[in-house]
C-alpha positions in Angstrom: 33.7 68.7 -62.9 33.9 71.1 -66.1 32.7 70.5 -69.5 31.3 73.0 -71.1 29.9 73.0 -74.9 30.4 76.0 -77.0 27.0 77.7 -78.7 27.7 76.1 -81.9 28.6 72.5 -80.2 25.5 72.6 -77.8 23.5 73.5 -81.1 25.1 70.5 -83.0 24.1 68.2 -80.3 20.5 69.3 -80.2 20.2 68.7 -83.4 21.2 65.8 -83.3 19.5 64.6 -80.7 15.9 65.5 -81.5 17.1 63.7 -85.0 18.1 60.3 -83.2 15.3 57.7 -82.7 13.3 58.3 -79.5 13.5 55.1 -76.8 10.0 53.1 -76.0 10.3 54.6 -72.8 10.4 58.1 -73.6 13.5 58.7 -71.2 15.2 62.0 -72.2 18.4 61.7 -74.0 21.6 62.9 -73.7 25.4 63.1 -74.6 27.9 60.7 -73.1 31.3 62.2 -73.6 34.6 59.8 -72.6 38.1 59.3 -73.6 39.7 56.0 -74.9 42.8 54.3 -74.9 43.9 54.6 -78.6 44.2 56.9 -81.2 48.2 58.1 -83.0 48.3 60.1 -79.3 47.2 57.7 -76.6 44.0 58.6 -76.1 40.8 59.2 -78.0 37.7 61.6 -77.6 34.2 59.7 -77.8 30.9 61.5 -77.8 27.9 59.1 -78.0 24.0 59.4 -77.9 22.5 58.0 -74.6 19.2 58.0 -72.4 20.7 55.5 -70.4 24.0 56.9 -68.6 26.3 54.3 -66.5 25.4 54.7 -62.9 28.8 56.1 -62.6 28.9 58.9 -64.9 28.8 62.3 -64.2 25.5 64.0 -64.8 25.9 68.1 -66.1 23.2 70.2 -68.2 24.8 72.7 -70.6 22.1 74.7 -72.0 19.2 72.4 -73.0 21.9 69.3 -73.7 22.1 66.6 -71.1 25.9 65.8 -70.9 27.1 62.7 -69.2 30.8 62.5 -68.5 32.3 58.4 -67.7 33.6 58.8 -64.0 37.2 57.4 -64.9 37.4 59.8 -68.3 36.6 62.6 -66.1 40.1 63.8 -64.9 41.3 63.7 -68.5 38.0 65.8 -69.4 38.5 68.6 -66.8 38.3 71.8 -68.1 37.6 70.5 -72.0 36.1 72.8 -74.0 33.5 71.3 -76.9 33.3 73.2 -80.0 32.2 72.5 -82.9 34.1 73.7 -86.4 33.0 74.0 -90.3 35.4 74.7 -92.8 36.8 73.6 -96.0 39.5 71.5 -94.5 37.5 69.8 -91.5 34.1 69.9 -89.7 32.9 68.5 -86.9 33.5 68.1 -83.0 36.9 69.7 -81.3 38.0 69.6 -78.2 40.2 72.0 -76.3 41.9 70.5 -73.7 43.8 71.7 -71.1 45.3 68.9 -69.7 46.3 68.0 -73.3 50.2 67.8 -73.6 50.1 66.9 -76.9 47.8 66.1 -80.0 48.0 64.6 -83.1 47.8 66.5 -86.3 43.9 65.0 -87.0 43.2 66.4 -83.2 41.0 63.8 -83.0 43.9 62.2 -80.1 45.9 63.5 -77.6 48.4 62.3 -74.7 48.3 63.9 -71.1 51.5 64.0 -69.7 52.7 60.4 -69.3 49.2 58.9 -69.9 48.3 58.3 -66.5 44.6 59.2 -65.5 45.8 61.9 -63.7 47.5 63.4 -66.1 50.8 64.0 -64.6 52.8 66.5 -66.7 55.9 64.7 -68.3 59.0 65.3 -66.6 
């Protein structure tokens, strides 16, 4: 399983994380990135802020960020690229994904092939 977080992304996340409330427990936190049915495209990008990952997910460490992938997003996230973009037109999180076979024109959605988990090319 790939994932990887640009400089500027994995910098974002940090921040973001030592700015989120810590948990009673102390547990270290971490990103849980997954993909959603919805969007204009089909599916959805979600990145949320976590110290308590499913017992499913997939655990990764990209520089000093904690990354959890959800098991059943994972063969739509293969290979995605996080970056993070500022600019007058949009900021924020974008991912580049290869099995992407189309997007919409906010990029926050995308289809993969005919929307199956496995992202089967469309024919």
């Amino acid at each position: 399983m790939t994932v990887t977080l640009s400089e500027k992304a994995e910098f974002h996340l940090r921040a973001f994380l030592r700015g989120s409330a810590p948990d009673a427990d102390g547990a270290t936190k971490g990103v849980r990135i997954s993909v959603k049915d919805g969007g204009c495209s089909g599916y959805e990008y979600a990145i949320d802020i976590t110290s308590k990952p499913q017992p499913d997910d997939l655990v990764l460490q990209q520089g000093k960020v904690l990354v959890y992938v959800e098991a059943k997003s994972a063969p739509l996230l293969e290979g995605v690229v996080v970056d993070f973009v500022e600019g007058v037109m949009e900021s924020g999180f974008k991912f580049i994904n290869p099995n992407a076979t189309d997007t919409c024109g906010c990029g926050k959605s995308f289809k993969a092939g005919d929307c199956t988990p496995t992202a089967t090319p469309c024919t």
